[in-house]
N, C-alpha and C positions, 0 to 999 in steps of 0.2 A: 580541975584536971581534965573531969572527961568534955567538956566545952571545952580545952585548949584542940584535944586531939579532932575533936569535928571540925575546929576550923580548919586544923592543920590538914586533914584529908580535905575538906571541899576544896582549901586553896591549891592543894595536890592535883586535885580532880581538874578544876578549873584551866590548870596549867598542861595536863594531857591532852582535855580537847582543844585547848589552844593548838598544841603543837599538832595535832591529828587533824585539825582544820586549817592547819599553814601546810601539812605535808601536802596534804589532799589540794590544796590553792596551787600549791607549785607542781604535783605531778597531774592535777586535771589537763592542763594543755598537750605531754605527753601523749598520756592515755589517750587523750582524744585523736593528735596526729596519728597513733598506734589503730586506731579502731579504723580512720582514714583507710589504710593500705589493706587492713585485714580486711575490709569490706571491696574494696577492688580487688583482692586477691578473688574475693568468694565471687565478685560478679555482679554485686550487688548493686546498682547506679542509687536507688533511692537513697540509701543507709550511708552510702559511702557521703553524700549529695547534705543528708543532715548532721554526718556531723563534722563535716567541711566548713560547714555555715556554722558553727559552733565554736570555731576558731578566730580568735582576732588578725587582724592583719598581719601581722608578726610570726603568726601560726600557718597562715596560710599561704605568704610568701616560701615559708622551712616548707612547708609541702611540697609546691613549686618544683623547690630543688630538688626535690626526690622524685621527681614524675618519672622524668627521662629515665631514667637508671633503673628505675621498677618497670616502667614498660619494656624495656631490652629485657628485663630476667623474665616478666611473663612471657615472653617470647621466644625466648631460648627454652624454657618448661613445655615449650611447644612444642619447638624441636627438638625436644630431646625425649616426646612423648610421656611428657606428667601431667601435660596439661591438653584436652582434647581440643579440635578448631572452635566448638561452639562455647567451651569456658573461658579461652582465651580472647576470644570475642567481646563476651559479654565484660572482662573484665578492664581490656580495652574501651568500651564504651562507659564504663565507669569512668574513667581518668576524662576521658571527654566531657564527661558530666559535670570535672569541677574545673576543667584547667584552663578556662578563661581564654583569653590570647593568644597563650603557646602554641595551639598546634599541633600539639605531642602524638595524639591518640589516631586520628587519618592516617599517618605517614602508615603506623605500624601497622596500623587494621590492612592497609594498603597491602602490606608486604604478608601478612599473614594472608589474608583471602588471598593473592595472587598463587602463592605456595600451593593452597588448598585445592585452588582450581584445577596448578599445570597437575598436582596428585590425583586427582580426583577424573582427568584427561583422563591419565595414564588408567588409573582402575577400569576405566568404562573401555578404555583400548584395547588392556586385556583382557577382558570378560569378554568384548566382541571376538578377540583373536582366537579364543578356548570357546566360542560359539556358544557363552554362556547367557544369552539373553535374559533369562531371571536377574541375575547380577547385574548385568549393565543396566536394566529397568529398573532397581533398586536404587542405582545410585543415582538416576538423573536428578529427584526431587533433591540432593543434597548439592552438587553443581546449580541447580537452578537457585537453591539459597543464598550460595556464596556468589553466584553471578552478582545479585542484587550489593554487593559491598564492592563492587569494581564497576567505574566507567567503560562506558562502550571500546573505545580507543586501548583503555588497559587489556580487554576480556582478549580480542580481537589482536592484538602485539601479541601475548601470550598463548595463542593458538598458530600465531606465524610458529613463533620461537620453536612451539613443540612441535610442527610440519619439519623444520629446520632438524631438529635432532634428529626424529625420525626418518625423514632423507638419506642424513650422515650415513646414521645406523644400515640403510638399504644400500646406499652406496660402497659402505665399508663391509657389506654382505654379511652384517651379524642379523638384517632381520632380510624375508623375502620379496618378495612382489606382493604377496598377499597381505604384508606386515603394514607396507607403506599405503595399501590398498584401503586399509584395516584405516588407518590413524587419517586419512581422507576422507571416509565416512565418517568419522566422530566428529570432524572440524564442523565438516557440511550439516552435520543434526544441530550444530550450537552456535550457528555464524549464519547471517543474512548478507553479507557484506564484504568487507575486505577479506578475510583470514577465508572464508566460500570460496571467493575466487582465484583467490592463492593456492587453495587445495588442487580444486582445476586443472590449476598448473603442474604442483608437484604431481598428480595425477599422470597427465601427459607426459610429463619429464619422465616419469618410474615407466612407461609404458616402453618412450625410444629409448631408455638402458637396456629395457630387456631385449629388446628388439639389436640394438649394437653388440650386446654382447651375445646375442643367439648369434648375430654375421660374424662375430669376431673365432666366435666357435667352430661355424661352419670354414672361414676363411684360413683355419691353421689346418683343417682339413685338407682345404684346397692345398694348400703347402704343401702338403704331404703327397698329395696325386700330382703336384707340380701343374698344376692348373692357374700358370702365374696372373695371367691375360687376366683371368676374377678377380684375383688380388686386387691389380693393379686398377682397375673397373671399379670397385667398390671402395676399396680406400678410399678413393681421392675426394668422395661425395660424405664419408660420412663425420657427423659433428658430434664429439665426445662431451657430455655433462661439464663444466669447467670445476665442478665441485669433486667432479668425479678421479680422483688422483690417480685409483688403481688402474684406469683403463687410460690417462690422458697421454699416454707416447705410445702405446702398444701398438696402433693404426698405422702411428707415421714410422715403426721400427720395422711393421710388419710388411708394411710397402717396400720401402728402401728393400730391404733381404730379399722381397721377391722381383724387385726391378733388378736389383746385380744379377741375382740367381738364373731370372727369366734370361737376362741379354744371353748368357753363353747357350741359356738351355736350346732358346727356339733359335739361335744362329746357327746349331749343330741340327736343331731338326730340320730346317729349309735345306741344309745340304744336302740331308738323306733325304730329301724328298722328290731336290734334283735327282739325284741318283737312279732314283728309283721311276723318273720322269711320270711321278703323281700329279699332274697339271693343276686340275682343281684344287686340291687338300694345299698345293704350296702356293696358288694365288691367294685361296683362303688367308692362311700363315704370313704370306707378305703383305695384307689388308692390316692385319693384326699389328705387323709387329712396324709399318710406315704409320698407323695410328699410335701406337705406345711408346715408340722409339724414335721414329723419325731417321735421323738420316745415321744413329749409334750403331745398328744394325746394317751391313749394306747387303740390300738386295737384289743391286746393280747385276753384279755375275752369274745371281740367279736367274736372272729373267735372259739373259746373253744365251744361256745353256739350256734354258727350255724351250724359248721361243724364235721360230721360226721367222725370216730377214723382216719377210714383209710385215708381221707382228711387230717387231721393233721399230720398224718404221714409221707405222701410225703412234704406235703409243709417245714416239719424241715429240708427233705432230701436235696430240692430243693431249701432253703435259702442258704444252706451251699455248693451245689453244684459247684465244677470246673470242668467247661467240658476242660479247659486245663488240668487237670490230667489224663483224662482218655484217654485211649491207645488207641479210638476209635475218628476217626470226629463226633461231635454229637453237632446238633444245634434245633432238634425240638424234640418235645415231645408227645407221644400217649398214651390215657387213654383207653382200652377194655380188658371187663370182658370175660375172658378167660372160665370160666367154671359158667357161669352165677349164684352168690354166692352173686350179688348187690358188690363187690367188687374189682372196674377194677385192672388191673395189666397197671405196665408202662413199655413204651418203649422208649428206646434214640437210636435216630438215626438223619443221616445226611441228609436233604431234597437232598441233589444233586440224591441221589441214587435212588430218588423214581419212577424214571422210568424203574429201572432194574428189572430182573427176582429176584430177592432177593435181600433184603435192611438187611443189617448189622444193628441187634439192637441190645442194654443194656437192658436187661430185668430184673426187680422188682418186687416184691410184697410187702403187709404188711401182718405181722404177728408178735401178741402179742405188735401191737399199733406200732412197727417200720418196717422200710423199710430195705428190703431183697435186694440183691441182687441175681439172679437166672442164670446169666451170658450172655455169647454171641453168638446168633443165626445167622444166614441168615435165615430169613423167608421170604416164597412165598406166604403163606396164615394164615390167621389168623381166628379160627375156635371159636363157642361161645358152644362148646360140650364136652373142656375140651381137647383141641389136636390146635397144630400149624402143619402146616407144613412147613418144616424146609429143608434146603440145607443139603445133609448127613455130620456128619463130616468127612468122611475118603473125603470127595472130588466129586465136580460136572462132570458132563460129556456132553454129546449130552441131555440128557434127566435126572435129578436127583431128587428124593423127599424123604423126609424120614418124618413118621409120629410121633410126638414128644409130649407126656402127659403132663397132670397138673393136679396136685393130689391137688394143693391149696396152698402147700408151696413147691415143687420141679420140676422143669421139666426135664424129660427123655426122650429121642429119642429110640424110637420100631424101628420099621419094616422099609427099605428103599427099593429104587430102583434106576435105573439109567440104560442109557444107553450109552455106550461109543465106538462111530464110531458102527460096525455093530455086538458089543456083548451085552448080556444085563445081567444083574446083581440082585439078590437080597439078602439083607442081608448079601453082599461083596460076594456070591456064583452065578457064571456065572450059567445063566439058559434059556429056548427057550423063544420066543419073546412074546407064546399065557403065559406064566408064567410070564411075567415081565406085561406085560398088565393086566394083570389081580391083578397083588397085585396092581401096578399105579393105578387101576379105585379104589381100596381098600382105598388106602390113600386118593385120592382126593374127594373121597363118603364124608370125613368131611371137604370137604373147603365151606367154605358160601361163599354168596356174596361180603361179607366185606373182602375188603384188604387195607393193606399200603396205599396203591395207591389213594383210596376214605373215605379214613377215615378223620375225622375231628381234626387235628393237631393243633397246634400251637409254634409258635418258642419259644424258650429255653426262652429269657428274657420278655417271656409273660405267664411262664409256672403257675407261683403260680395263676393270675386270671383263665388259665384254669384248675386248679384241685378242686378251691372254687368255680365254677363256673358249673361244668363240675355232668352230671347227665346221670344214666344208662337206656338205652331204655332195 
């Protein structure tokens, strides 16, 4: 009996570890995929690496399929801070370690360091902002780590992008000048290259915001003082951020209101200016408003009502004037009354020559409200007695003058002289030296002090303010 029962246990026996070595045959592959992940979970590349290799084909394909979907959740444990960047790292580099051809493990290291980096921007940005330099020097060595898990091309896009925010962010006025000033020097510490020279840029760009909106500030000012002429001056030159929304119509709204506002304002002040027969202050005012407005304003009646016949006379001459038609160089302009009558006469001539003993002029008058022309001189002197004196026409010599009238509408050349090497001349008749001196002291009895030389001129495309402007001593 008791040998029945020993068999009956060993056979018992025998049939346990059967089945405890069939459980164990069939959950070994389990456990071991199971040990798989928990060793990627911890980070572990070695561990994960043996007992991957532990697995048959069959085992290791089922793994396969679980890579992807395990690396998304360590990655979300990332982001959702259960998992710090260096565990999720390391446990990334596990799956690398066994997953053959797939590919899995780059993509996501990829998108984890890149996260870690724009973070880790952002920290070293504000610790610069809060002038915490301990902080920002702590965190380079962990930036410089996660550098080394992203290509050049990646680090470098990723310091555009955070230039790019941080821009926004200045242009939408949630950070300052010093903000985007801030996030330029952190690029330029961690970029040799593209994302450097980009900084550069948004550099310069933060610089003409602040600079447009310092004018656009000043220019509502102006508004206010009705100082449109700035407005209208500055507007039209300046060039608004295209990123920049808040400010991209204010320039051109700002202009328009003060172009309508300006026409009526300065149309009413030219009148009171007439009025008040302010000469200067209203040629100034109609410089202004024939440069801003052109012909929307009319000036026309101003100038009627201030200015004097023979004024309007020249200035019709001198709208329409081409000094490319005339036969002579002529770039400046001379207003003196020849025979003191309150009614100067004009002179064209060319500023080069104003050093010489005679200057080639086109000489004018008005008569009967228009402008004469009276022809072309060489004058030495210009006399207020009603006489120029004039280079003879037959021709200069050692010594020549010829004394030349103005009756008011004609000028005629009298009496000359000259002296040519050792004979001397008057009235083209050779005569002794005490005879040519003595008519010479004759003609030059009428030269004044006023010549060419010290008169008060003005160049040609400045001529109409000096003729509106322009008043007889």
């Amino acid at each position: 009996m008791k040998n029945g029962w020993k068999k009956l246990f060993i056979i018992s026996l025998i049939i346990i570890l059967l089945e405890i070595v069939g459980a164990v045959v069939v959950m070994l592959p389990f456990y071991t995929r199971n040990m798989v992940f928990v060793n990627i979970d911890k980070g572990d590349a070695s561990k994960t690496k043996g007992y991957f290799d532990m697995l048959n084909d069959a085992g290791q394909e089922k793994v396969y399929s679980y890579l992807d979907d395990f690396a998304a959740t360590i990655c979300q444990d990332y982001i959702d801070g259960k998992k710090t960047y260096e565990e999720t790292v390391a446990s990334l580099d596990a799956i690398r370690e066994i997953e053959g051809n797939n590919n899995i493990a780059d993509g996501y290291i990829n998108d984890v360091a890149s996260n870690e980096f724009k973070k880790l921007l952002n920290d070293i940005y504000d610790a610069d902002l809060a002038r915490d330099s301990n902080k920002g020097y702590s965190l380079k060595p962990d930036l410089d780590l996660v550098k080394q898990r992203l290509n050049n091309d990646t680090r470098e896009e990723l310091m555009v992008t955070f230039l790019n925010e941080k821009y926004r962010s200045f242009l939408n006025q949630e950070i300052g000048s010093e903000g985007i000033l801030a996030a330029c020097a952190v690029v330029k510490d961690n970029s040799y290259y593209k994302a450097y020279d980009y900084a550069e840029i948004i550099s310069a760009n933060a610089e003409s915001v602040v600079l447009y909106r310092g004018l656009y500030a000043e220019l509502q000012q102006a508004m206010a003082n009705q100082n449109y002429f700035e407005i209208l001056d500055k507007c039209e030159f300046v060039e608004v951020d295209k990123w920049d929304t808040a400010y991209k119509n204010l320039f051109d709204e700002l202009y328009d209101s003060a172009y309508e506002t300006g026409k009526e304002y300065y149309a009413q002040k030219l009148s009171e200016l007439v009025a008040s027969d302010d000469k200067k202050t209203a040629v100034e005012l109609m410089d202004q408003i024939e440069k801003y407005y052109g012909s929307e304003i009319d000036t026309g009646s101003a100038r009627n009502q201030l200015f004097e016949s023979w004024q309007l006379a020249y200035l019709d001459f001198m709208e329409t004037f081409d000094p490319a038609s005339s036969s002579h160089s002529v770039n400046t302009v001379l207003l003196y009354d020849i025979n003191d009558d309150d009614i100067p006469e004009m002179f064209l001539f060319d500023i080069a020559d104003i050093e010489m003993a005679y200057i080639g002029c086109e000489v004018y008058n008005v008569g009967n409200n228009k402008c004469k022309d009276l022809g072309y001189y060489n004058i030495i002197n210009i006399c207020d007695d009603g006489y120029l004196i004039t280079l003879p026409a037959s021709g200069g010599g050692d010594e020549a003058y010829a004394l030349t009238s103005y009756d008011g509408s004609k000028l005629t050349e009298g009496e000359d002289c000259k002296k040519v090497g050792e004979s001397y001349y008057v009235n083209g008749q050779e005569v002794s030296d005490a005879d040519y001196l003595s008519v010479r002291t004759g003609i030059l009895a009428h030269a004044s002090a006023y010549t060419i030389k010290n008169s008060k001129n003005a160049a040609l495309e400045d001529a109409i303010d000096y003729i509106m402007l322009f008043e007889n001593k």
